[in-house]
Every structure is written in structure tokens, then in C-alpha cells.
C-alpha positions as CSV (number, residue, x, y, z in Angstrom):
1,X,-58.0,-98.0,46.6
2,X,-61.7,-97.8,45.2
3,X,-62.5,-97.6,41.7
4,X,-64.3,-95.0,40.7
5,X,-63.8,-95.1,37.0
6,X,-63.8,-98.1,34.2
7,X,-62.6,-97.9,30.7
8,X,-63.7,-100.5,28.7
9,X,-61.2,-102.0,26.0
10,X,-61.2,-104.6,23.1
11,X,-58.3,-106.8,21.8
12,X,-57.0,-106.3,18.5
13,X,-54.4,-108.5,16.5
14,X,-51.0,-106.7,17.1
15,X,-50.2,-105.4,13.6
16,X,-47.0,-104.0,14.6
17,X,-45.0,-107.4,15.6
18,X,-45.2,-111.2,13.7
19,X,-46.3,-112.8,16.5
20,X,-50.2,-113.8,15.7
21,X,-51.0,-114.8,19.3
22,X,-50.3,-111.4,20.7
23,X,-53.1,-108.6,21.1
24,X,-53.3,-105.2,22.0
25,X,-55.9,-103.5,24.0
26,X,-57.6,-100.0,22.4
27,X,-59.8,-98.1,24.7
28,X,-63.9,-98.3,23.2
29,X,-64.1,-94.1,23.5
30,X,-67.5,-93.1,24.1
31,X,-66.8,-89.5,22.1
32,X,-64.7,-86.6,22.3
33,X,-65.6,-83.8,24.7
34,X,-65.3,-80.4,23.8
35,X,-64.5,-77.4,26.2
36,X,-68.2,-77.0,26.4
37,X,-69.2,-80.6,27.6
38,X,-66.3,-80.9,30.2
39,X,-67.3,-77.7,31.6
40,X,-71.3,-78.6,31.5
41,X,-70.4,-82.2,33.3
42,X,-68.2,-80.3,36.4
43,X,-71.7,-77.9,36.9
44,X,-73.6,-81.1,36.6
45,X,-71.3,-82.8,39.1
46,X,-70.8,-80.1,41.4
47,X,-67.3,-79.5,41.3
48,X,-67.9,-76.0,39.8
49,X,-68.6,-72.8,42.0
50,X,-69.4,-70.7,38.3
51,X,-71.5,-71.2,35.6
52,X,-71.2,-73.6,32.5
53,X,-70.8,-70.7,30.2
54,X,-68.6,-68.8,32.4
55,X,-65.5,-71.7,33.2
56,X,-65.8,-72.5,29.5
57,X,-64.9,-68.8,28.4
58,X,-62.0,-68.8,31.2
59,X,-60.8,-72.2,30.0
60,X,-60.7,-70.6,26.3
61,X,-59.1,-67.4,27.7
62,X,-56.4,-70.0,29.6
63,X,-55.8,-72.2,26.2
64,X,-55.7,-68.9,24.1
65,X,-52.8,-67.4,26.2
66,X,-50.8,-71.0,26.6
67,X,-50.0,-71.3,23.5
68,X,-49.4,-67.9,22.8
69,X,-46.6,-68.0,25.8
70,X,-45.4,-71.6,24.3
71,X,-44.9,-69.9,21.0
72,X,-42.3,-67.7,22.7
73,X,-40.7,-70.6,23.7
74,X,-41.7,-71.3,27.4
75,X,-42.8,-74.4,28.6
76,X,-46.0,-74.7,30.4
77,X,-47.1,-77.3,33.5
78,X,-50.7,-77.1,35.0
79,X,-49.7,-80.2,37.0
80,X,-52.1,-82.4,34.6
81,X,-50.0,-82.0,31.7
82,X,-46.8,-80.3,30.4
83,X,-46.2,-78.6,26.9
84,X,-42.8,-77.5,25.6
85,X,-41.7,-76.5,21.7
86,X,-39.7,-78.3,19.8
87,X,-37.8,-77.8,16.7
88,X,-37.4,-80.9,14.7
89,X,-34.6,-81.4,11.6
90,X,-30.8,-81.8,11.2
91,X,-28.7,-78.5,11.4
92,X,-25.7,-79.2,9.1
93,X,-23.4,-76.8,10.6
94,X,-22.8,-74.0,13.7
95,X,-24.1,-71.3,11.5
96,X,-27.2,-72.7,9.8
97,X,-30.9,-70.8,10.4
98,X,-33.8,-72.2,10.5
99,X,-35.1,-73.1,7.8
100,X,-39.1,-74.0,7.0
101,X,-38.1,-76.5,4.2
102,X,-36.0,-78.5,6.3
103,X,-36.5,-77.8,9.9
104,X,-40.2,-77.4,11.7
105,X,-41.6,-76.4,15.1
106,X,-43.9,-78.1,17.0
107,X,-45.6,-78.5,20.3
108,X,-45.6,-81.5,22.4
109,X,-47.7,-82.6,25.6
110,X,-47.2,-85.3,28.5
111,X,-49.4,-86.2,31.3
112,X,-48.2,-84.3,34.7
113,X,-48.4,-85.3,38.0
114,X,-51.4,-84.7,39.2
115,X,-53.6,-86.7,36.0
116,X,-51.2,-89.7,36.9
117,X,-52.3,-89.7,40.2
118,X,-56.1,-89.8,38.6
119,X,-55.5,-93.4,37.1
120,X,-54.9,-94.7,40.9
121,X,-59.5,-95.1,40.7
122,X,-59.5,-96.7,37.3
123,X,-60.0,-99.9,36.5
124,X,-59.8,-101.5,32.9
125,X,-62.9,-103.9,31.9
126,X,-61.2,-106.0,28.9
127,X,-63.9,-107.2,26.8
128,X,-62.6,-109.4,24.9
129,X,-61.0,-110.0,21.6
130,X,-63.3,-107.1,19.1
131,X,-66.2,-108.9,16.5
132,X,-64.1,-107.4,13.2
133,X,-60.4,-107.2,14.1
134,X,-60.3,-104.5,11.9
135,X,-57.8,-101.2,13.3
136,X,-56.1,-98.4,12.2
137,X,-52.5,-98.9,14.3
138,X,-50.8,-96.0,13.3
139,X,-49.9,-93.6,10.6
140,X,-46.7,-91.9,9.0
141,X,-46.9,-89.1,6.7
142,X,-43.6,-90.0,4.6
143,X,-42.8,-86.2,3.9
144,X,-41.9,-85.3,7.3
145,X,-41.1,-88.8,8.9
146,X,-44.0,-87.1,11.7
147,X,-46.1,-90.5,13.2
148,X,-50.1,-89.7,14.4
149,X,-49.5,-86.0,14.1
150,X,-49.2,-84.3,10.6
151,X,-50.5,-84.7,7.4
152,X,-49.0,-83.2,4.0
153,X,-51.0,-82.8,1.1
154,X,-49.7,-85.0,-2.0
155,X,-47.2,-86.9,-0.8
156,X,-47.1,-90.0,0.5
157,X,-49.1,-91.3,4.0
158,X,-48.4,-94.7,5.2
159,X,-51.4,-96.6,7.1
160,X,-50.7,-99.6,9.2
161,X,-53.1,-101.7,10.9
162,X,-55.3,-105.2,10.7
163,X,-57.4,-105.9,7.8
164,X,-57.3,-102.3,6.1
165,X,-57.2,-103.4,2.3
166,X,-59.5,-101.4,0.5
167,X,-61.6,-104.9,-1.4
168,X,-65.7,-104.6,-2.7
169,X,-67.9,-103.2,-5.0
170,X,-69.5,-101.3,-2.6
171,X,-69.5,-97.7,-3.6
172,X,-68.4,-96.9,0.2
173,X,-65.0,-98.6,-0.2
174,X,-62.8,-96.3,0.4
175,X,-60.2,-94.0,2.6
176,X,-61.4,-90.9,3.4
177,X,-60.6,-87.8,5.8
178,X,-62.7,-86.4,7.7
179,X,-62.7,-82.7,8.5
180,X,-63.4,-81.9,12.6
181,X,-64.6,-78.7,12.2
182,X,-67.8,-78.9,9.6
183,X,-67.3,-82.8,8.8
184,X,-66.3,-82.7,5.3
185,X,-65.4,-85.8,4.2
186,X,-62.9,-86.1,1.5
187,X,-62.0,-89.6,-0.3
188,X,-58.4,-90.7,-1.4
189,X,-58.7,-91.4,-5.4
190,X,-58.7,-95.3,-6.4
191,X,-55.4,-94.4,-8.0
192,X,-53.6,-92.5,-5.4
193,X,-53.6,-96.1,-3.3
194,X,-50.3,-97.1,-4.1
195,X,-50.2,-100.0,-1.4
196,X,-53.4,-102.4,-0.6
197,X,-52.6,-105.1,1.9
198,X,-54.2,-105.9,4.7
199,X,-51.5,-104.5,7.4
200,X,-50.9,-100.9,5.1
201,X,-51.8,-99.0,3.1
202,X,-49.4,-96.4,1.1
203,X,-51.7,-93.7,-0.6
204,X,-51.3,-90.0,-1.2
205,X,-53.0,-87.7,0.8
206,X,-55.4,-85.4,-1.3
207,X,-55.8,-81.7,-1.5
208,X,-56.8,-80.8,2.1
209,X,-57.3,-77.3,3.8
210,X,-55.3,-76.8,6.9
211,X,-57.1,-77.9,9.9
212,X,-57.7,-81.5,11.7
213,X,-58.8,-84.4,10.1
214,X,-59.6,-88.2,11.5
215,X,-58.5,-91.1,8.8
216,X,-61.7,-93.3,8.3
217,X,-61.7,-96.9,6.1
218,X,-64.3,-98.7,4.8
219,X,-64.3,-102.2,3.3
220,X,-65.7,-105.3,2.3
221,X,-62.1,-107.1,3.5
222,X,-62.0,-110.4,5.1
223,X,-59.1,-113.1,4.4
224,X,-61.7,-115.2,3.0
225,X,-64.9,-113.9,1.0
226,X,-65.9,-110.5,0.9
227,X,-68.7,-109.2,3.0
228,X,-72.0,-108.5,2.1
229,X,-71.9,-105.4,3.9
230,X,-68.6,-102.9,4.0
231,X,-67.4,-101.5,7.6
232,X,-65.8,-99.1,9.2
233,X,-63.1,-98.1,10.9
234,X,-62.2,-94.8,12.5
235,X,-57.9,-93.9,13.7
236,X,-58.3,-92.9,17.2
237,X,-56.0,-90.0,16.8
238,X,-56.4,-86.6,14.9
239,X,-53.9,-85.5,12.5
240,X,-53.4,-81.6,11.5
241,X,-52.2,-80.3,8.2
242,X,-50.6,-76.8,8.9
């Protein structure tokens, strides 16, 4: 079959295993699109028969009442992706209620059919192993044993990756989280960073209003000398506090 799409990737050092001759491949996104853009680019393209402004209000109409219907506990399938609730904690016995302290709801999502079918045109362009090495791999928030997904503020966030340790002078050391909507940017306290190594990070995640946030790090870290100039890394994923 013809490709009509290529995602370009880099290699990272596989934080997650011993092994130092295995890599893992992360995706170089361009950006994130918004309802807006996706609904702009399929006017632009010609697969839309309405306006811009008109498929993004229906599209915001369509989100709107999913997860109002998902909240009273149906499951959803548009054929390019499935939702479902799910409760999450141990019930210790028959006649237990939920409880908010113990036991939490949440909403999951899964690739459907028909988006499976779209990665039949794509092909991967590896570009090699990437110039800093340096990756976010994933993150637990220790409260609620929840990985890439929540965030709870003052207790304990574990970060795992490849050179992550916070090392420099440089005032822009640091890990921060930053807001999606209005990009606030909020840094982690020197002495809330109980762990600093190179593959994690342990710190306690400040004071944050509910809403998304992406975990940024910047560093001077190399194994050998420091740089002369700190960089950055961004976690691919978006974590909410409720």
C-alpha cells in the first residue's frame, strides 16, 4: 500500500531496562492541534462540505455531550476511538460505597477500528539516535499509584527518564509545570527535589490549580562536565490535577 504519511522519530537510551545498547523510538511531534486547527486543515484539504467555524462548534457540541453520557456510565465508540469509565481502588467487602478517599473514577480511551486501519499509509522515518539523549520516560504520581495521567498537589511525583538530574548554576535549572490553558509556569522548590539522578527524579508536586499541565526540565547535566548552556526537555504527555 502507498504511504501517504511519515512520522519522523529519534532514538533514546531505554531508561526503563539495564540493557545500554537498547533504544526506544519517540515520535519528533510537530505540535498539538486544537479543535480549531483540525477543523481548519479538513476545509483546507477539502474533506469538509461546512465551514471551519461551523464543524468546530458541532465537534464541541459532540465532545460536550460524550462525556456527559460517559459520566452516566455508558461507553462510547465513534469507530476511531472507544471511551468507557472506570472506577479504580480496592472494595474491602460486599457492602462498601464508594468512597472519594480511596476509590476514584476515571475515563479511559483506545484507538478503534477505523484509526487502526489509518496507520496502513504511514511510514516511520527513524532519524537516528537524538543529539542530547535527554527524555522524560514516564511519570507516577505516588499518591494515587496513577502513571502519565494525574497529578496531586504535595505529595510525592516520581520522574523517570535519561539524563534528568537537575546540575548548573544556571538560574533556569529547574522542574517546572506548565499550565495548558494561559501557560503559567510553575517551578518545583530546590528543596522539594527529594531524588536527583540521572534516570529519576522524586520531587513534590507544588500547589497547582486543577487543570492540565506538561512536566518541563531544564539542566546543565551531562555524565561528564556541565554544559555551558542548560536544555530542555518537554514529557510528551499531559497530566491533569482534578
Amino acid at each position: 500500500m502507498a504511504t501517504l504519511h511519515t512520522i519522523k522519530a529519534h532514538l533514546y537510551n531505554n531508561a526503563l531496562t539495564e540493557d545500554p545498547n537498547d533504544y526506544i523510538a519517540r515520535v519528533s511531534s510537530e505540535r498539538s492541534l486544537t479543535i480549531k486547527d483540525i477543523c481548519e486543515s479538513a476545509v483546507a484539504r477539502g474533506g469538509a462540505d461546512v465551514s471551519a467555524s461551523a464543524m468546530e462548534h458541532a465537534t464541541s457540541l459532540f465532545l460536550k455531550e460524550m462525556g456527559y453520557r460517559l459520566c452516566d456510565g455508558f461507553g462510547v465508540n465513534t469507530g476511531y476511538f472507544t471511551a468507557t469509565s472506570h472506577i479504580k481502588g480496592v472494595f474491602n467487602s460486599p457492602n462498601e460505597q464508594f468512597d472519594p478517599a480511596k476509590h476514584r473514577m476515571l475515563f479511559e480511551m483506545q484507538q478503534g477500528a477505523e484509526l487502526r486501519k489509518e496507520l496502513e499509509w504511514v511510514s516511520v522515518d527513524v532519524l537516528g539516535v537524538a543529539e542530547s539523549g535527554m527524555y522524560i520516560a514516564q511519570v507516577v504520581d505516588v499518591k494515587t499509584g496513577s502513571v502519565n495521567d494525574l497529578l496531586t498537589p504535595n505529595y510525592n511525583l516520581k520522574i523517570s527518564g535519561h539524563k534528568l538530574k537537575i546540575a548548573g548554576d544556571n538560574n533556569a535549572n529547574g522542574i517546572y509545570f506548565v499550565a495548558e490553558v494561559g501557560g503559567e509556569r510553575t517551578k518545583v522548590d530546590a528543596m522539594d527535589i527529594a531524588i536527583n539522578n540521572p534516570g529519576e527524579l522524586i520531587v513534590i508536586t507544588p500547589v497547582l490549580a486543577a487543570g492540565m499541565y506538561k512536566v518541563e526540565i531544564t539542566t546543565q547535566y551531562t555524565p561528564s562536565n556541565l554544559l555551558k548552556e542548560p536544555r530542555t526537555t518537554v514529557f510528551d504527555k499531559i497530566l491533569t490535577v482534578q
